[in-house]
Structures are given as structure tokens and as C-alpha cells.
C-alpha positions, 0 to 999 in steps of 0.5 A: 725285089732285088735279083742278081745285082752283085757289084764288081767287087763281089763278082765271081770268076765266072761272071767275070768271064762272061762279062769279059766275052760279052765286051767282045764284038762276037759277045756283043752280036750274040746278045743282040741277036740270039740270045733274046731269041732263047730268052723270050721263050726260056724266062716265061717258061722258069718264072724268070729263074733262068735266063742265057745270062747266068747269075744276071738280073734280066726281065723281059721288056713288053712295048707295042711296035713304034709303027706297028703296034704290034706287042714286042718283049725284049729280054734285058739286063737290069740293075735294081734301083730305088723301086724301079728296074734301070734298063741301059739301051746300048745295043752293044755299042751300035751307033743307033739305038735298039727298036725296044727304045723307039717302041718305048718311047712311042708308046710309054703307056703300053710298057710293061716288065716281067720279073720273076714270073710278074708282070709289072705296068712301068712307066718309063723314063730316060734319065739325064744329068746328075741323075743319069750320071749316078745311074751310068755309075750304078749299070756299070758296077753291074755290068762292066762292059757298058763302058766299052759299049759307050765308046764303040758307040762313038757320038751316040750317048747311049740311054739310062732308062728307070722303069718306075711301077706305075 
């Protein structure tokens, strides 16, 4: 179920673009903050064939709340790997990292992915060294701003996360 990967190289001039302004800070705060507002409604609705980042592989990320418990889903990007869906917890460069990371981790159990009108049970699993190294690879030919991210982050490593079907 590989949807939407296309490595740099074979990117069009408009993806090219989009991802130019989703590198900017302006890009990177409308990512975060209003645009999984439109997608948490928009890709339920289309089976997941639409999304605010056209021509990008998103599925939606459901966990329970770290403290709450309460269910959560987050529309991410994602770049298909092996049987898995590798998920990057950037938060466009914040120095900390996203609530959907603290409330994956705290409740690993409880988190699924929808994609393409599915919904998957994945465990989850940050990634590290030579593994993350060639995941960090992999994001980036899909999306070429997790680079900027990583530096505006500062001492913050930013996650790769393989969500494995359980």
C-alpha cells in the first residue's frame, strides 16, 4: 500500500514548491496548527484520497492522551517502508517534541493508523542508529524539509518512528 512517496528527483514543480513553504516558519506553524484541524475531518470523509498536503502520503494517527487518555488522532506525513508506515516527529523544528509522540509512547498499545479509509492496529517503535540513519535518509527523499527542521530544532534529536502492523 505504497500511496504518494515519489523521491525528490521525480517530484513535480508544484510539490517542489509546497515543500519549499512548508520549510518556512509561517509553512511549518500552519502544518501544525491548522491544517490537522481541516484533516482530521477532510480524510475520514474521502477514504483518505484527500488531504491539505496534496500529492503527500498522510494517514491519520489515533493514540489515547498521555494523562488523559482520552482518543487523539493526528494527521501525519508518512513514507512507506518495508510493511510499516515511518512517521518523523518533528513539529516543524519546535525544541520539544509533539503530544502525539508523548501520547504514543505512553499508551503503545492503543495506537492505530488510518489509511486509505483503513484502519490499522501498529505498534510503535522510535527507531535508532544505523536504522534511524537510513529511515532519516528515506523521510527525507520524501520530504526534503525534515533537514531544516532538525537544525531549527537545535539540541532536540527529532524521532523516526516505524509503525509496524501489529
Amino acid at each position: 500500500m505504497q500511496q504518494g512517496f515519489r523521491a525528490q528527483r521525480d517530484k513535480t514543480p508544484f510539490d517542489k514548491l509546497a515543500q519549499a513553504f512548508a520549510r518556512t516558519r509561517l509553512g511549518g506553524w500552519l502544518f501544525v496548527n491548522v491544517f490537522p484541524v481541516i484533516d482530521r475531518r477532510l480524510i475520514p470523509l474521502t477514504g483518505g484520497r484527500l488531504a491539505v498536503a496534496v500529492g503527500q502520503p498522510m494517514l491519520l494517527l489515533h493514540t489515547r492522551g498521555a494523562r488523559s487518555g482520552q482518543p487523539r488522532s493526528t494527521p501525519l506525513l508518512y513514507t512507506w517502508h518495508g510493511r510499516g508506515y515511518v512517521v518523523v516527529a518533528s513539529k516543524a523544528g519546535a525544541d520539544h517534541h509533539p503530544a502525539w509522540y508523548y501520547n504514543m509512547r505512553a499508551h503503545p498499545g492503543a495506537v492505530t493508523v488510518e489509511v486509505g479509509g483503513r484502519h490499522i492496529p501498529v505498534r510503535p517503535r522510535e527507531t535508532e542508529g544505523p536504522e534511524r540513519e537510513e529511515l532519516w535518509r528515506l523521510v527525507n527523499d520524501n520530504y526534503n524539509g525534515y533537514q531544516v527542521y532538525q537544525q531549527r530544532a537545535g539540541q532536540r534529536t527529532i524521532p523516526v518512528v516505524l509503525l509496524e502492523p501489529a
